[in-house]
PDB file of N, CA, C and O in Angstrom:
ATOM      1  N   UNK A   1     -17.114  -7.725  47.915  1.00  0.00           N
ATOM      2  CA  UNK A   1     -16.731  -7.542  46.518  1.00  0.00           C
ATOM      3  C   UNK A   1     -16.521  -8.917  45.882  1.00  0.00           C
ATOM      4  O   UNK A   1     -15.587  -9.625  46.258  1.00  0.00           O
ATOM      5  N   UNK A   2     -17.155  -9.213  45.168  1.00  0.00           N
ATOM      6  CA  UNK A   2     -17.096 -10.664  44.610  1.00  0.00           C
ATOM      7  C   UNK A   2     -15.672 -10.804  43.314  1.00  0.00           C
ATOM      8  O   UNK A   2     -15.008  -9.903  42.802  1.00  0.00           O
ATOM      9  N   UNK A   3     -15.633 -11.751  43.187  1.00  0.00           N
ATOM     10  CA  UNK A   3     -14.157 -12.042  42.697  1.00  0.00           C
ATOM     11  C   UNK A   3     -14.305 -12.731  41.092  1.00  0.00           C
ATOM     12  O   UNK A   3     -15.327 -13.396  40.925  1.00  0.00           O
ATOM     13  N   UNK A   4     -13.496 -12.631  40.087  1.00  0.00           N
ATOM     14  CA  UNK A   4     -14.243 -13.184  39.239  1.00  0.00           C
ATOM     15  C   UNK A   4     -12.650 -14.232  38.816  1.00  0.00           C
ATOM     16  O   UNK A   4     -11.466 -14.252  39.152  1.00  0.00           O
ATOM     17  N   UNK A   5     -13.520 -14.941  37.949  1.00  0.00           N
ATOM     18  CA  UNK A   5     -12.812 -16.208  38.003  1.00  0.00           C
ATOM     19  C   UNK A   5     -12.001 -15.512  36.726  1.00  0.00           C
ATOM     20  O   UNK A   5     -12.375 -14.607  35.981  1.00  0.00           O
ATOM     21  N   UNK A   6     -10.493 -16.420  36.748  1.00  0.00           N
ATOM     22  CA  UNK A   6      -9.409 -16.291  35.407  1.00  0.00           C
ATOM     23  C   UNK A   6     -10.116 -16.240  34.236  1.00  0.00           C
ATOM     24  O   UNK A   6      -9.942 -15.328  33.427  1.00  0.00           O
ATOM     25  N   UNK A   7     -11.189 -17.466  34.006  1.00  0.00           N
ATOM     26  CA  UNK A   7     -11.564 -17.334  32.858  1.00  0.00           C
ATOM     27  C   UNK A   7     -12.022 -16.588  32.113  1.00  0.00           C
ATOM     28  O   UNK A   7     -11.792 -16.549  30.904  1.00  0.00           O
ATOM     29  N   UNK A   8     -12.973 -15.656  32.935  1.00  0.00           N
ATOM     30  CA  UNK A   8     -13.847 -14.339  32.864  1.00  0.00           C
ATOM     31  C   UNK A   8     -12.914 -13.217  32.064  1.00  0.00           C
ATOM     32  O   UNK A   8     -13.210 -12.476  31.127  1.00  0.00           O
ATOM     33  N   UNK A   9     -11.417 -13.417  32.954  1.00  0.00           N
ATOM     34  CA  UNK A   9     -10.724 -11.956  32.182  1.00  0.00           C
ATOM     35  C   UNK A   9     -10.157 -12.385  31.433  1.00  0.00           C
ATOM     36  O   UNK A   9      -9.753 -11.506  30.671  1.00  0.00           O
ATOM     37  N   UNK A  10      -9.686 -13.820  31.019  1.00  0.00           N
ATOM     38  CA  UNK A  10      -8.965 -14.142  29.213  1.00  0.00           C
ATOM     39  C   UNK A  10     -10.358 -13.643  28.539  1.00  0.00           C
ATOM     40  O   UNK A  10     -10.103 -12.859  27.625  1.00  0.00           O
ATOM     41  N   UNK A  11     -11.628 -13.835  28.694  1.00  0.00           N
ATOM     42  CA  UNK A  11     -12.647 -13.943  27.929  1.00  0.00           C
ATOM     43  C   UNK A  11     -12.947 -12.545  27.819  1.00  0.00           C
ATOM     44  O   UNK A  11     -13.405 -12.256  26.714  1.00  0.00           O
ATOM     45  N   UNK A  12     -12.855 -11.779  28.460  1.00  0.00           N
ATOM     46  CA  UNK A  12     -12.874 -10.170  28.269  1.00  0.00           C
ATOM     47  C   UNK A  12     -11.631  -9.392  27.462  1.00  0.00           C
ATOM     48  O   UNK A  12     -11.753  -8.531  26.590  1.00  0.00           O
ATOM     49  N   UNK A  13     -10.214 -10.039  28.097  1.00  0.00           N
ATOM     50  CA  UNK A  13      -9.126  -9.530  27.360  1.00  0.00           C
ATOM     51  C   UNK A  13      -9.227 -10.069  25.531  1.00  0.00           C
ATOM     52  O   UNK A  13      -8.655  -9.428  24.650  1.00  0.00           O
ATOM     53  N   UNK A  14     -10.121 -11.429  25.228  1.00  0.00           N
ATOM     54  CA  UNK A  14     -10.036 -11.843  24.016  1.00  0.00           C
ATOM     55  C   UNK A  14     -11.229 -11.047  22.875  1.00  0.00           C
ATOM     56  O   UNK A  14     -11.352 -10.946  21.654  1.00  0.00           O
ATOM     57  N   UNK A  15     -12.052 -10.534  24.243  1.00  0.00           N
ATOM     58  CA  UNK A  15     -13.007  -9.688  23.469  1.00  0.00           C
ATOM     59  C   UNK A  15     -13.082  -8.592  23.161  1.00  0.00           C
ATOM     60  O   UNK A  15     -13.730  -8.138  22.218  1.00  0.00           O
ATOM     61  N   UNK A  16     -12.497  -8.085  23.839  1.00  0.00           N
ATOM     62  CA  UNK A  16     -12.026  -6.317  23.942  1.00  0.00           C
ATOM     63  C   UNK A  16     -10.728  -6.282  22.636  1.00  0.00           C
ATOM     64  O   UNK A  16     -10.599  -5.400  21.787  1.00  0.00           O
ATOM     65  N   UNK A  17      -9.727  -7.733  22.838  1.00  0.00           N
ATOM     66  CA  UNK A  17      -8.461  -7.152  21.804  1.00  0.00           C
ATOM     67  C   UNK A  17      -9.254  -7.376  20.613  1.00  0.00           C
ATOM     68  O   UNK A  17      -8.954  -6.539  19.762  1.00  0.00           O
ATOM     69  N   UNK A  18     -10.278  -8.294  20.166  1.00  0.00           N
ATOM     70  CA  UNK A  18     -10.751  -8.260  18.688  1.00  0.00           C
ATOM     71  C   UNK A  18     -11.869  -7.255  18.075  1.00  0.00           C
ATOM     72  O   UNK A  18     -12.302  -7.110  16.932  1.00  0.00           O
ATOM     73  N   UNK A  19     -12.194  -6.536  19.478  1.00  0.00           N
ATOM     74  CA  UNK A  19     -13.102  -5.151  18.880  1.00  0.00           C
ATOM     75  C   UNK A  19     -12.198  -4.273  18.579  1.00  0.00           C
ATOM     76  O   UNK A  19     -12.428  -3.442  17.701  1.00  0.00           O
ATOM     77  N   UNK A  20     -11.031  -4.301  19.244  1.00  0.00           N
ATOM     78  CA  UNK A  20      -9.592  -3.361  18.665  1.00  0.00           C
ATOM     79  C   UNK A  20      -8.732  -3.551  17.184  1.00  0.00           C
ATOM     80  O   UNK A  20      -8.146  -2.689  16.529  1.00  0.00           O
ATOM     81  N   UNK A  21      -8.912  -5.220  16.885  1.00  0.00           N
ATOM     82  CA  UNK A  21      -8.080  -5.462  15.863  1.00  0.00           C
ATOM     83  C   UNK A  21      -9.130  -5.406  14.857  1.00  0.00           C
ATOM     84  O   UNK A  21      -8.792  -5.473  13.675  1.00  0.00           O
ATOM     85  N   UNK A  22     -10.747  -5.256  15.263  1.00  0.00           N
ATOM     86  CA  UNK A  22     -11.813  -5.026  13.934  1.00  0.00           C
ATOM     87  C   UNK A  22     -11.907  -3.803  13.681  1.00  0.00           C
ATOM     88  O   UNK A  22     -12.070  -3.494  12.501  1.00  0.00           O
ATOM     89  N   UNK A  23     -11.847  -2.921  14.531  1.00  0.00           N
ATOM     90  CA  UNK A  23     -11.837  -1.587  14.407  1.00  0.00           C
ATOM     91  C   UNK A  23     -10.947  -0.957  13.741  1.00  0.00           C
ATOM     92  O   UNK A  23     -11.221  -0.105  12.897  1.00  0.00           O
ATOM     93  N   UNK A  24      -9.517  -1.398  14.129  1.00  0.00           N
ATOM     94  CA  UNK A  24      -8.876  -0.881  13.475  1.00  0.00           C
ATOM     95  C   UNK A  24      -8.216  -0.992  12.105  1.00  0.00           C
ATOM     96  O   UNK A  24      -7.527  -0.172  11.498  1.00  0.00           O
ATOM     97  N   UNK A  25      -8.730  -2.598  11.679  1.00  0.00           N
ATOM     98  CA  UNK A  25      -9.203  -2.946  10.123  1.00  0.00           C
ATOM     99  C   UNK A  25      -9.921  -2.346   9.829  1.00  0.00           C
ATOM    100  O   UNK A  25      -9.431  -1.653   8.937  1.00  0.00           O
ATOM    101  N   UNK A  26     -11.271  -1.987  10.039  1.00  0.00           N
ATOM    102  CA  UNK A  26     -12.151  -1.305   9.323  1.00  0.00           C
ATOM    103  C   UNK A  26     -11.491   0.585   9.063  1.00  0.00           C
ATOM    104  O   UNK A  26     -11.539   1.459   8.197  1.00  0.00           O
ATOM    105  N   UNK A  27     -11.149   0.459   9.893  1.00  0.00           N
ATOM    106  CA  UNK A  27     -10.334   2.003   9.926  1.00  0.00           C
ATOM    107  C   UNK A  27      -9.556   2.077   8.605  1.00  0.00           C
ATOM    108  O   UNK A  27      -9.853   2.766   7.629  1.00  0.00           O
ATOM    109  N   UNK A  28      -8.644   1.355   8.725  1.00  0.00           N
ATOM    110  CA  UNK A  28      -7.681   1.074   7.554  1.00  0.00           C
ATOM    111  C   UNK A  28      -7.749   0.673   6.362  1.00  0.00           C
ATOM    112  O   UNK A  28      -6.914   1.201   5.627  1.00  0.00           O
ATOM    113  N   UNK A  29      -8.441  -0.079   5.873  1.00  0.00           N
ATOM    114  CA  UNK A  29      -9.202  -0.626   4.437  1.00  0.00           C
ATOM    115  C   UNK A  29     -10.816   0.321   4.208  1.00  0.00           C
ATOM    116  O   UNK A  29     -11.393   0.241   3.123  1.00  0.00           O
ATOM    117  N   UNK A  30     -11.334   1.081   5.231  1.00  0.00           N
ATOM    118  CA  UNK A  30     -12.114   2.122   4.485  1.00  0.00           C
ATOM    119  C   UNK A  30     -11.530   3.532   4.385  1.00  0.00           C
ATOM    120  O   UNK A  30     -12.334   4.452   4.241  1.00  0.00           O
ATOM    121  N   UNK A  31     -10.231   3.806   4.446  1.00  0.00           N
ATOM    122  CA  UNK A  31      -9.391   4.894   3.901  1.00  0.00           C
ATOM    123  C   UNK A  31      -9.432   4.998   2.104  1.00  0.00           C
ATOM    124  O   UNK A  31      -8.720   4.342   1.343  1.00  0.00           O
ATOM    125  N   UNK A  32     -10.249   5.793   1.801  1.00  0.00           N
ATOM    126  CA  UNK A  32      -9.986   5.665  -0.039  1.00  0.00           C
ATOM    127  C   UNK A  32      -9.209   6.836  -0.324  1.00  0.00           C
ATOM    128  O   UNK A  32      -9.498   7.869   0.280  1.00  0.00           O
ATOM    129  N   UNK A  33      -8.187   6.836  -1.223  1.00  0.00           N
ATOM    130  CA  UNK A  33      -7.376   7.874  -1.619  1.00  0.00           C
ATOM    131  C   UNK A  33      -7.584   8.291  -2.970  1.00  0.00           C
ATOM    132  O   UNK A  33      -7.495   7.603  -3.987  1.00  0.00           O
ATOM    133  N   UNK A  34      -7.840   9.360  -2.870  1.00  0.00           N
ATOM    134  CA  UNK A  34      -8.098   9.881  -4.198  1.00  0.00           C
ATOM    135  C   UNK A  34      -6.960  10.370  -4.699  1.00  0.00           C
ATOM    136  O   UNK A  34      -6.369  11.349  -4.242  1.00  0.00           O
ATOM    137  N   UNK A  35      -6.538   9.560  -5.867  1.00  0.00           N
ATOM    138  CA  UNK A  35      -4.995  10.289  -6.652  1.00  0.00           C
ATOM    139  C   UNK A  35      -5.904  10.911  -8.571  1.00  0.00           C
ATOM    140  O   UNK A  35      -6.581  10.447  -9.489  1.00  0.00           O
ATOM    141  N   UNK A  36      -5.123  12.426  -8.050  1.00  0.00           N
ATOM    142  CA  UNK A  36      -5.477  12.957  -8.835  1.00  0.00           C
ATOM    143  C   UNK A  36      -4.735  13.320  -9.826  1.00  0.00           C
ATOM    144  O   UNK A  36      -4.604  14.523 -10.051  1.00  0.00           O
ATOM    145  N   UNK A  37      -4.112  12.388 -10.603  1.00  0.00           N
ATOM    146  CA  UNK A  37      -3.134  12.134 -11.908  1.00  0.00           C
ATOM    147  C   UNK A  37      -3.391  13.464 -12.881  1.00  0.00           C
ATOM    148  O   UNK A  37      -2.466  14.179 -13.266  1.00  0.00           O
ATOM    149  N   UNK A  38      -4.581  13.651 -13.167  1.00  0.00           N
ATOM    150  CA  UNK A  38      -4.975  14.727 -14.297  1.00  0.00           C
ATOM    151  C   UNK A  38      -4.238  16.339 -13.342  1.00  0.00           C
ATOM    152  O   UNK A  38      -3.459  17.139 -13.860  1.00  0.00           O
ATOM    153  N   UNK A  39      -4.557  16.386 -12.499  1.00  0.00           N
ATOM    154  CA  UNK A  39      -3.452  17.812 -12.005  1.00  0.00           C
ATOM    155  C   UNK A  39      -2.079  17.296 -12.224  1.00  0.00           C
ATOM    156  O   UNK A  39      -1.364  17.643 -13.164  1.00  0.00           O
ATOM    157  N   UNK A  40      -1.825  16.635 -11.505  1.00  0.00           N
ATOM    158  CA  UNK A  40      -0.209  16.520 -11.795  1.00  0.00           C
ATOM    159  C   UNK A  40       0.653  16.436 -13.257  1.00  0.00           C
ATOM    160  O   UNK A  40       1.719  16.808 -13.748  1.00  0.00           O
ATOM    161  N   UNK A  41      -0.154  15.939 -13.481  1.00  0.00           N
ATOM    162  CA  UNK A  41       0.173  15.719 -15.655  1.00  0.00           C
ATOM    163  C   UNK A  41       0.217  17.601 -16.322  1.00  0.00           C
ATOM    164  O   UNK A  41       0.906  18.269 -17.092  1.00  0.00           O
ATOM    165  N   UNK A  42      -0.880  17.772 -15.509  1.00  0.00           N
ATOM    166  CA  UNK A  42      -1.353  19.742 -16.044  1.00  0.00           C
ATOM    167  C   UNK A  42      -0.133  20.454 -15.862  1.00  0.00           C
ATOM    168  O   UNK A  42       0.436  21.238 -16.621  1.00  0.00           O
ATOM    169  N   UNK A  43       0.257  19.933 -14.410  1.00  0.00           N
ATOM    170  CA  UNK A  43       1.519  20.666 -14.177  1.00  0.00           C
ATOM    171  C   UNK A  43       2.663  20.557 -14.587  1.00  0.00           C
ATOM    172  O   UNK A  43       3.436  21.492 -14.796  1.00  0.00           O
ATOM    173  N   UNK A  44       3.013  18.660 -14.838  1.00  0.00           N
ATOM    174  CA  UNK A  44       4.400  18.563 -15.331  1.00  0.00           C
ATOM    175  C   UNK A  44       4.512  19.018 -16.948  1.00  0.00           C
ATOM    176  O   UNK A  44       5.615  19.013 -17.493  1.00  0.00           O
ATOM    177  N   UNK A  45       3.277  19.420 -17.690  1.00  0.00           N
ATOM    178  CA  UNK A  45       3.483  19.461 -19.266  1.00  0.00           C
ATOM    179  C   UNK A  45       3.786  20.666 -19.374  1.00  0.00           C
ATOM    180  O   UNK A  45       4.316  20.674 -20.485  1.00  0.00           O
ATOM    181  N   UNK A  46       3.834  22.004 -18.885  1.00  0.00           N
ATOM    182  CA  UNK A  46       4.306  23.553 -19.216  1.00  0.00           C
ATOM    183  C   UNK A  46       5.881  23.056 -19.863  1.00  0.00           C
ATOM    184  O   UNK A  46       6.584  22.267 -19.232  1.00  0.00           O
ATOM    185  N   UNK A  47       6.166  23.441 -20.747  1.00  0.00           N
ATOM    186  CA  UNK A  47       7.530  23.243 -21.555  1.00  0.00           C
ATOM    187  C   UNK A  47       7.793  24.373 -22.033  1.00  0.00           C
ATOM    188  O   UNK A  47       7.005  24.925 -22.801  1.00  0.00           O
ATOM    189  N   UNK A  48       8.896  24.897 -21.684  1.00  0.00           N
ATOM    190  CA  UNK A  48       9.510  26.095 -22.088  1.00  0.00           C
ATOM    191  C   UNK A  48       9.987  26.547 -23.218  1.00  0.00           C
ATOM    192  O   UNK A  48      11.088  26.125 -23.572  1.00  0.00           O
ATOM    193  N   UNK A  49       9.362  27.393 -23.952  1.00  0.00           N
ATOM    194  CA  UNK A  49      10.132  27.777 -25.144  1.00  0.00           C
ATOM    195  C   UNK A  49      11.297  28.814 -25.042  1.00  0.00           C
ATOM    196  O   UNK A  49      11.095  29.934 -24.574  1.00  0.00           O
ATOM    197  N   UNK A  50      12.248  28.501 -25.391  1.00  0.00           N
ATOM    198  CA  UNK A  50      13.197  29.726 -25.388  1.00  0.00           C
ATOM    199  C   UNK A  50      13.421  30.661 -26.293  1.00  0.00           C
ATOM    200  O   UNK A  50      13.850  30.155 -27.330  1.00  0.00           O
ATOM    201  N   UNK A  51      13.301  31.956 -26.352  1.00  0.00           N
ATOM    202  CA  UNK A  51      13.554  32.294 -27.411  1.00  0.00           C
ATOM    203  C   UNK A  51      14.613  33.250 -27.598  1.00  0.00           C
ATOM    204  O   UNK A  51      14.345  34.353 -27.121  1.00  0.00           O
ATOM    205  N   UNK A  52      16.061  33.123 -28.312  1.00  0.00           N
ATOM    206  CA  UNK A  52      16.889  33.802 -28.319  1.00  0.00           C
ATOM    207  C   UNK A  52      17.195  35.005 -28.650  1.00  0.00           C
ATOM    208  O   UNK A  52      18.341  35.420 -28.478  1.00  0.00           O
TER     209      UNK A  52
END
């Protein structure tokens, strides 16, 4: 079983953590949220008339 040198696994651990920290940027900044202001406005304007 051949043995691999230190350098080999910083160079794997440095490559593997930045496919993790790109991934999971891209994850996070291509989240788009759609806020849908025009329902919520529909709903808060019903105003009650009272009538005595």
């Amino acid at each position: 079983m051949p043995q691999m040198a230190p350098i080999n696994w910083l160079m794997l651990l440095f490559y593997f953590s930045m496919i993790f920290l790109i991934f999971n940027s891209l994850n996070y900044y291509s989240f788009n949220y759609y806020n849908n202001n025009k329902l919520f406005l529909k709903k808060n304007k019903n105003t009650l008339n009272w009538k005595w």
